[in-house]
N, C-alpha and C positions, 0 to 999 in steps of 0.2 A: 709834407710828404717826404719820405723817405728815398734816398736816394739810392740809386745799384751799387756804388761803394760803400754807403753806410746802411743796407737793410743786410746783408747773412755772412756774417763771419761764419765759417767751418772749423769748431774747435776740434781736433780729435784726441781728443781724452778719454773718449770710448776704450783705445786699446791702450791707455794705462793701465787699468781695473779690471778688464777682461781677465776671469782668475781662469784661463785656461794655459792649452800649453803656448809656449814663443811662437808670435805669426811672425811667417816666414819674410826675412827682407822685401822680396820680392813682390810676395803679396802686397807690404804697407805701399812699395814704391808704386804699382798699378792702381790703386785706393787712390791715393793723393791723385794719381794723373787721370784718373775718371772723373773724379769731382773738380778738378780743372777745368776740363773737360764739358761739363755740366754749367759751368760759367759763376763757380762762388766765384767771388771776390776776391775771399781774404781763405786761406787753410794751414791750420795751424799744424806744422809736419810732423814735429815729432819733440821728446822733451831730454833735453842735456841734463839730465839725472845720473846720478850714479849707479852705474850697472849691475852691483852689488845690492841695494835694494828694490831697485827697478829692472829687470831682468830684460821685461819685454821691450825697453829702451833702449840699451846695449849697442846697436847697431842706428844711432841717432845721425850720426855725421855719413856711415853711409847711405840712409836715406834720403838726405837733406842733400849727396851728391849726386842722388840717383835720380829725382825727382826732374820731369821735365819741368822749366823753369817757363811759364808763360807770360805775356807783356799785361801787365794792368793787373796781376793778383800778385798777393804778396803770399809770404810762407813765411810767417813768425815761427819762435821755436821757444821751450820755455827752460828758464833757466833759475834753478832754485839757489845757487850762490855764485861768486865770483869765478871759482871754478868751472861751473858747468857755462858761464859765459865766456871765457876764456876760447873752454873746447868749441862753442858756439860760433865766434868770430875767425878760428882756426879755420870754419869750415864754411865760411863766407855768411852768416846767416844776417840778414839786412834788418829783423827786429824782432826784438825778444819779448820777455812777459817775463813777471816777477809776483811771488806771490808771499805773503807772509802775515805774522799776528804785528798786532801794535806795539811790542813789546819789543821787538826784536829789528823793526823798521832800519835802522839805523846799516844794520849790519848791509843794506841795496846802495850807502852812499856810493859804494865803491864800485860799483858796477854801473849807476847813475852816472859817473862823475867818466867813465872810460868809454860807455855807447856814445855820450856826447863828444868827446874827441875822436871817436872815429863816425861819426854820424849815424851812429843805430839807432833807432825810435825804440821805446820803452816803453810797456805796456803793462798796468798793474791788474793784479785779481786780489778782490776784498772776498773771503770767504767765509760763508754761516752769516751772512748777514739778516737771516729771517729766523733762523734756530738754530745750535750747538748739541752735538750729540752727549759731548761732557756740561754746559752751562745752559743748556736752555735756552730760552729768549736772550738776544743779546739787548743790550742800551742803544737807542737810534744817535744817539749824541755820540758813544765809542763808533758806530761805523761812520756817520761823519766825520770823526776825526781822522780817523786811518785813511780814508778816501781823501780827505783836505792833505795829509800830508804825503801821501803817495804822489799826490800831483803834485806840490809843492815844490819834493825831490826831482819834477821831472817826467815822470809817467807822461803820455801824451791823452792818454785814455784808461780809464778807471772799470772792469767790469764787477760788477755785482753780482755775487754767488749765494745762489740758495741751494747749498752744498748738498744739502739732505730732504731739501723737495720737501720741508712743512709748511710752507710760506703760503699765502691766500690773498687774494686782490688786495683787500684793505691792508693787509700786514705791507704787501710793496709800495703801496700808494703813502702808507706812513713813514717806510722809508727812504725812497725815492723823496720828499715833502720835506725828509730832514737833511738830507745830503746835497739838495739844491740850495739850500741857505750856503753850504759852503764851496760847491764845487760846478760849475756851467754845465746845462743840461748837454752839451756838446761834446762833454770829455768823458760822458759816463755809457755803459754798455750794463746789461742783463745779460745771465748765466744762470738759466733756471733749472734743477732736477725736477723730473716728474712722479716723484716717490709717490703724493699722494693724486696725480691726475690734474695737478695748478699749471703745471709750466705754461701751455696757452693760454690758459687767463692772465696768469702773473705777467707772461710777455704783452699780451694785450693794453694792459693797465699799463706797464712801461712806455711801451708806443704812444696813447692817449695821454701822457704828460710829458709829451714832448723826447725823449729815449730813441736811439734809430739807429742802434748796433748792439745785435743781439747775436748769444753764442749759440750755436746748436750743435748736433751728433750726429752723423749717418748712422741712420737707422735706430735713432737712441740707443749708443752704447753709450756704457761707461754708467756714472752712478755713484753710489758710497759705497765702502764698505762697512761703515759704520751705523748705517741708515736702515734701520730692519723694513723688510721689503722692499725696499730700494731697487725701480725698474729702468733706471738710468738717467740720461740726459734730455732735454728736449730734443726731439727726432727734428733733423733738416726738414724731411720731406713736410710733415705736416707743419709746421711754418710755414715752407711757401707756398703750400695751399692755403692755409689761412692769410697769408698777405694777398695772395691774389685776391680771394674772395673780398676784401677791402679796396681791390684796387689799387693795391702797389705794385707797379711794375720792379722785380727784379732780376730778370734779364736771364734767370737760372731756369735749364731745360728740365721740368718736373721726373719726362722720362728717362735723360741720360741720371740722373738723380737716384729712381728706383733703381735704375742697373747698379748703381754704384752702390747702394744698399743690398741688392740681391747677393751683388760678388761677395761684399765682407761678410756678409750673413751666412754665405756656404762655405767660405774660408774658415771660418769658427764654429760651424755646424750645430748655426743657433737662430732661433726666430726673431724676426725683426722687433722691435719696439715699436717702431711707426704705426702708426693707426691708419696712418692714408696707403703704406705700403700692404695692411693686411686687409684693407676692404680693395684695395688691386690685385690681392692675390699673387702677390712680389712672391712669399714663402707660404 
């Protein structure tokens, strides 16, 4: 059974991708303190990118200052190189996320090697792990390697990204099957897109082999841009009505959850993704 600290991490990656215009500070810092608020867990605030290619991130460290800071939830922040960790630890951020290809792994030792002197937790994202918009099907052996070594360096917990939502219960059950031979079903999380309408199956299938930290989106934002049709992330809300209906208690108030999908959704002046927020009539 899943516990309230390890059933609903709150990724918001949502307002990465959003190709609209800059949401307002303001707005991101009420978002984060509503889903607080709602009792996730874990909310992942905002991403130490470079402001130059990521515009709507710009204002990372004032968010991450602005944010009421609650007892028992964390607020990771994600940080694409030693730089954007730097600016990260400037601005007190208690654990980050790292994400990259197998190739390039090497270049997190540094970043690895300094959360651990100052006691940051490290948190890795394996991404296209079900399909690549440039290579297709990946090899289950390359993503267990990257996952075995991601933890290797240190990562404390390994998510698994189905970056572009082609992925189908047997596709994650085969790779979920190969990533266990190298890595404790303890250290690994799910990050499903619902391009093609999987994400609750595929999370489903995770949970059922033992998986018990999964990513999701208020209101399913976010998405590829790569990914044609691509309708975002797995929506929070419909998770936790799907864990309820199983009978997992996690602790998160369904309704302060729709408000928190309602606000981002009129802030962006765009209809939810959630399917449990549009048979409630959220938008």
């Amino acid at each position: 059974m899943a516990t309230v600290r390890k059933v609903l991490p709150q990724r918001l990656v949502g307002l990465v991708t959003v190709p609209a215009n800059i949401v307002p500070t303001p707005v991101k810092i009420k978002l984060i303190d509503m889903l607080s608020k709602a009792g996730l867990p874990v909310v992942e605030a905002t991403s130490f990118v470079s402001p130059k290619w990521v515009p709507q991130m710009a204002d990372h460290a004032e968010v991450l200052k602005g944010i009421q800071k609650f007892p028992g939830i964390n607020y990771p922040v994600l940080t694409p190189n030693f730089k954007g960790f730097q600016a990260a630890v400037a601005a007190r951020a208690k654990e980050v996320a790292i994400f990259g290809a197998a190739s390039d792994l090497q270049r997190f030792d540094e970043i690895l090697k300094a959360a651990q002197a100052a006691n940051i937790s490290v948190r890795g994202y394996v991404s296209c792990v079900l399909g690549c918009p440039y290579k297709g099907k990946i090899s289950l052996a390359k993503v267990a390697e990257v996952t075995k070594k991601l933890y290797s360096m240190g990562c404390y917990e390994i998510s698994l990204g189905d970056t572009i939502g082609v992925g189908t219960p047997g596709a994650m059950k085969d790779i979920l099957s190969a990533v266990l031979h190298e890595v404790p079903v303890t250290a690994l999380a799910v990050h499903c897109h619902d391009t093609y309408g999987q994400a609750l199956a595929n999370t489903l299938t995770a949970l059922q082999m033992g998986v018990s930290v999964v990513d999701s989106s208020v209101a399913g934002l976010g998405g590829c841009p790569y990914a044609q049709g691509a309708s975002g992330n797995l929506a929070t809300k419909d998770l936790v009505y799907m864990l309820a209906g199983l009978g997992i208690h996690t602790g998160v108030n369904l309704q302060k959850l729709l408000g928190a999908g309602a606000f981002i959704c009129q802030a962006l002046n765009r209809r939810t993704n959630s399917k449990v927020a549009q048979a409630t009539s959220e938008l």
